[in-house]
N, C-alpha and C positions, 0 to 999 in steps of 0.2 A: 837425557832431555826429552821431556811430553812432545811428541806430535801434534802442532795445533789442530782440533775437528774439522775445520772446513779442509785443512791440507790433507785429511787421512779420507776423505769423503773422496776426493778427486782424483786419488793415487792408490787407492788398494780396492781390491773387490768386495763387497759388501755381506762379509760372514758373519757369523754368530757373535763373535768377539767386539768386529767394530760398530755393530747400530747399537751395543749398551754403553758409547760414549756420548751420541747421538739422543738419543732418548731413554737415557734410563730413568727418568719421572714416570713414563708407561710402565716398564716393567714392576715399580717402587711404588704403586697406588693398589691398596688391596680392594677397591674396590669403585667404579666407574660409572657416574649417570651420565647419561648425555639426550637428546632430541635427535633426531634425524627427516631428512625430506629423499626420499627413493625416487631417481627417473629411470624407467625401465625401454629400452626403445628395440622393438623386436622388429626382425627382417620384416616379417610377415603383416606388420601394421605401417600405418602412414604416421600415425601421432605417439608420442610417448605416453608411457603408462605413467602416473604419478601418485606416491602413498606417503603416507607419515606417520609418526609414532615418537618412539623412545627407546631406549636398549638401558638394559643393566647388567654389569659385568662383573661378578664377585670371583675373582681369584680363586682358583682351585674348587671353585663349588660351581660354578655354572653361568648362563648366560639366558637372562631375560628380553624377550625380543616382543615388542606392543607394536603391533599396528591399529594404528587409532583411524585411518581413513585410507582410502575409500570403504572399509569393512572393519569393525572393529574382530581383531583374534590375537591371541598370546603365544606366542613357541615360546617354552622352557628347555634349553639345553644344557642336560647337564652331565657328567660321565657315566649315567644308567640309561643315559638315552635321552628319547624328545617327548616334553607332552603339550599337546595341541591344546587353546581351550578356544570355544566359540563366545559370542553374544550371548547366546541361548543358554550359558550353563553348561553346554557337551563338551567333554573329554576325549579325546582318544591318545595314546599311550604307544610307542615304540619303544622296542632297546635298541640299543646300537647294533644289534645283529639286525634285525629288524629291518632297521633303515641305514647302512652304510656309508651311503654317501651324503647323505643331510648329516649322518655323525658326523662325519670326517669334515665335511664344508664348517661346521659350526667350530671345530677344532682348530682351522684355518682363519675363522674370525674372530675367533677369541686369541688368538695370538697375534692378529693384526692389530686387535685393539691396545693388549697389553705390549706390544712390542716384544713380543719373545720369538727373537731373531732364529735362535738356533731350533725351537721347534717348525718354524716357515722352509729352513733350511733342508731339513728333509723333505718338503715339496717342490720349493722354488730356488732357484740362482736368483741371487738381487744385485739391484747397483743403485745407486746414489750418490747425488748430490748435493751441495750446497752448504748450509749451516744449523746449528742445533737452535737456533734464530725460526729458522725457513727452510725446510729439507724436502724432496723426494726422493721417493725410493721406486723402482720399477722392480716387479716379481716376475719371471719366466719358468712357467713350470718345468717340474722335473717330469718324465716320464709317468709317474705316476699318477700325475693331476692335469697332462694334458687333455685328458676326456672331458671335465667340465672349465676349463678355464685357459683361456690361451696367452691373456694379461693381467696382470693388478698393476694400478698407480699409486700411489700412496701419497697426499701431500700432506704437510704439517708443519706445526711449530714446538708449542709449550705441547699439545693435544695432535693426534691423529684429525686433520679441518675436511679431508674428503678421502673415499675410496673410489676409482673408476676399475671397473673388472669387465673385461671382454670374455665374450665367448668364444669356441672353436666355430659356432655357426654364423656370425655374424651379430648376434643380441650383443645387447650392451647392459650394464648396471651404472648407475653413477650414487653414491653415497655423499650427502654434504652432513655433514656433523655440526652441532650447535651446542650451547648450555654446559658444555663438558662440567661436569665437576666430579674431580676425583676425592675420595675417602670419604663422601657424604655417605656414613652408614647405609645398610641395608633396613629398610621398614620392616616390621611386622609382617605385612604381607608376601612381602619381596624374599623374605628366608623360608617363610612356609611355601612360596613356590619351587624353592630351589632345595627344600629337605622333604617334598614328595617322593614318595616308592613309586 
């Protein structure tokens, strides 16, 4: 006899196995748009930072990241690394040797987005929550990711609806997610960003 989801959320630890009961429509979309509004709130400031944009998330090829304001610029993440672009037209270009730890974080968000538990698993211990209705999930890094991260929140439903990530120093992130639409093709421009050398 099945386990009903909300019983197996509240009764077993939250491994690789049990969040694809939970959200397997994240893992099952090959491809993800969504809006987002960023509040950034660092020790060292009295008021939060705030930015917006858009993310696009194509499955096995990479991870389109726009900030539209306060500054418009594009990170492309994708498994050859990060490419920057400005307003201006300028590029600059990293591999993943290059730049480590923006790889590795961008590998961490791209599995938050798709829900691929058992890749998070090698960074974080999780638990959760509630229903495939209304779920959170809390991430506690492993040893390897306590340097940049000390928490994720995770809340949701149908879609990933917010990320909160603490730091080791005190900063904060908070992610609110909007528009989601999953398998709305990639555009033209959106595959020529993410099939750049």
């Amino acid at each position: 006899m099945r386990t009903p989801w909300p019983l197996l959320l509240l009764t077993l630890p939250l491994r690789a196995d049990l969040p694809a009961h939970l959200t397997a429509h994240l893992g099952e979309a090959a491809c993800v748009h969504l809006d987002f509004t960023q509040t950034r709130t660092l020790a060292a400031l009295s008021r939060p930072l705030k930015a917006g944009g858009s993310l696009v998330l194509a499955r096995d090829r990479g991870l389109i990241w726009i900030l539209k304001r306060p500054v418009a610029i594009t990170y492309v993440m994708t498994p050859r690394g990060l490419l920057v672009l400005d307003a201006e037209g300028g590029r600059e270009r990293k591999t993943a040797q290059d730049a480590p730890m923006v790889a590795q974080l961008g590998r961490v968000f791209q599995a938050v987005i798709q829900g691929d538990w058992q890749a998070l698993d090698a960074w974080f211990t999780a638990s959760g929550s509630g229903s495939p209705e209304r779920w959170t999930v809390e991430l506690m890094p492993r040893p390897q990711a306590a340097a940049f991260v000390r928490r994720i929140r995770l809340d949701g439903g149908r879609c990933i609806d917010r990320v909160r990530l603490e730091e080791p120093g005190g900063d904060r992130m908070e992610l609110q997610f909007r528009n989601q639409r999953l398998d709305l093709p990639l555009s033209a421009d959106e595959a020529a960003l993410l099939d750049q050398d």
